[in-house]
C-alpha positions as CSV (number, residue, x, y, z in Angstrom):
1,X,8.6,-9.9,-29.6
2,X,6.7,-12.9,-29.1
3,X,4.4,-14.6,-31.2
4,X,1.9,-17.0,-31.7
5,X,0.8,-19.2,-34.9
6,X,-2.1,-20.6,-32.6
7,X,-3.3,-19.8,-29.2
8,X,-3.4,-23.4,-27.7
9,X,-0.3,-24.6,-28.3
10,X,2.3,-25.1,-25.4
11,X,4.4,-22.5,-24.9
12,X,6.9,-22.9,-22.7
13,X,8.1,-20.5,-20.2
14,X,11.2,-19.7,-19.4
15,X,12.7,-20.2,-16.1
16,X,11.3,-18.5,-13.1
17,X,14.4,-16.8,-12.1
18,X,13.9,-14.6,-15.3
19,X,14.4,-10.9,-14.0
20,X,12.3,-8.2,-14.5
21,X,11.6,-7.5,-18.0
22,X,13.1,-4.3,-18.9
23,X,9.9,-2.9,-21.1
24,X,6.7,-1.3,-19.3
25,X,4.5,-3.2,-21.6
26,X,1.6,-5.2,-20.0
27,X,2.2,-8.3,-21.7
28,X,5.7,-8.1,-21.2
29,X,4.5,-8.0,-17.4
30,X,1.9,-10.3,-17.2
31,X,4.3,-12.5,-19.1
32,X,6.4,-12.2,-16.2
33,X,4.3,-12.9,-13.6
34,X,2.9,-16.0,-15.4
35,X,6.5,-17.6,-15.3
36,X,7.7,-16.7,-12.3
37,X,4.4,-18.2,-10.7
38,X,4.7,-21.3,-12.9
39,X,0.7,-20.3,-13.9
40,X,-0.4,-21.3,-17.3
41,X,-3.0,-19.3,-19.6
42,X,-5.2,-21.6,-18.5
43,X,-4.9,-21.4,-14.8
44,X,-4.8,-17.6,-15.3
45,X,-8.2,-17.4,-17.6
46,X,-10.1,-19.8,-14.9
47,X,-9.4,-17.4,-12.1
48,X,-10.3,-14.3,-14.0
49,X,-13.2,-15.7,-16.1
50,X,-11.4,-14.8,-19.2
51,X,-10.9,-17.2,-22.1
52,X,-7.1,-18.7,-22.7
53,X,-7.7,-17.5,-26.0
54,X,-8.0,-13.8,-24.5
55,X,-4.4,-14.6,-22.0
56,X,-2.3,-15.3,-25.2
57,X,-4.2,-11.9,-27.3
58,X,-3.0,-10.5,-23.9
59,X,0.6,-12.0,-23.8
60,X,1.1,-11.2,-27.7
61,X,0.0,-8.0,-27.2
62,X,-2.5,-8.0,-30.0
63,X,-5.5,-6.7,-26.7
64,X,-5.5,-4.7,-24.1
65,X,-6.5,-5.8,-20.2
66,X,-10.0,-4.2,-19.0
67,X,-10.2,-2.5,-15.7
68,X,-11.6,-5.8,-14.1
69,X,-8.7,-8.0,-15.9
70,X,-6.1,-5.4,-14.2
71,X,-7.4,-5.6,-10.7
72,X,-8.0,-9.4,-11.0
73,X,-4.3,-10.1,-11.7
74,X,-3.3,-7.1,-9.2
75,X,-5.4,-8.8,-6.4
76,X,-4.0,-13.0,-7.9
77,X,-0.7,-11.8,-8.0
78,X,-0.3,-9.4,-5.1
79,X,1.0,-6.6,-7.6
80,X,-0.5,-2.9,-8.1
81,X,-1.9,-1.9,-11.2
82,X,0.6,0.5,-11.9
83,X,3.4,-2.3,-12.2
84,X,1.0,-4.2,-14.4
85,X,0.9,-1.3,-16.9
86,X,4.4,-0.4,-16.3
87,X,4.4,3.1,-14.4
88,X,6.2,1.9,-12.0
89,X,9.1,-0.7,-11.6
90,X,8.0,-1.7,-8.2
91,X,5.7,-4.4,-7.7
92,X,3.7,-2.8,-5.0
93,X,3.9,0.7,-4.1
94,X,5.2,1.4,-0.5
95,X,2.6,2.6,1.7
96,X,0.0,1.3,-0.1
97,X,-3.0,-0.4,2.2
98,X,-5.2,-1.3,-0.1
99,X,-7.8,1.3,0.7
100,X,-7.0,3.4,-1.9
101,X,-6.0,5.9,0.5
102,X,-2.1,5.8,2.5
């Protein structure tokens, strides 16, 4: 498990060849998608109007995403939801059109 003594120090990510991780935790996901994008919490928090301090309570685990946090990083990252929160394993469902209806 990660942690964090404070939120604005570097942290450095591991290389973006890192597979999938094998939990279904969101900050295990987001995590994920922040190193294999090479994004920073900073990058991340500027295009979804959240803090940097809010990314890392995100990444640590200690808060959870709201709606508009989980379809800002669906839409940044071209992932659904459900991968973000782990329900699936698949980084976009097949057949999905982005209607909300297949």
């Amino acid at each position: 498990s990660r942690t964090y003594t404070h939120y604005h120090q570097y942290i450095k990510l591991p290389h973006p060849n890192t597979p999938l991780p094998e939990t279904n935790r969101f900050c295990d996901r987001l995590w994920w998608l922040m190193e294999t994008h090479g994004d920073s919490a900073l990058k991340v928090a500027t295009k979804i109007g959240v803090s940097s301090k809010t990314i890392y309570q995100y990444l640590s685990g200690e808060v959870d995403p709201k709606a508009f946090v989980l379809t800002a990083l669906s839409d940044i990252y071209d992932v659904s939801t459900d991968f973000l929160l782990g329900l699936t394993n698949e980084p976009k469902e097949v057949g999905y059109n982005g209607s909300g209806r297949d």
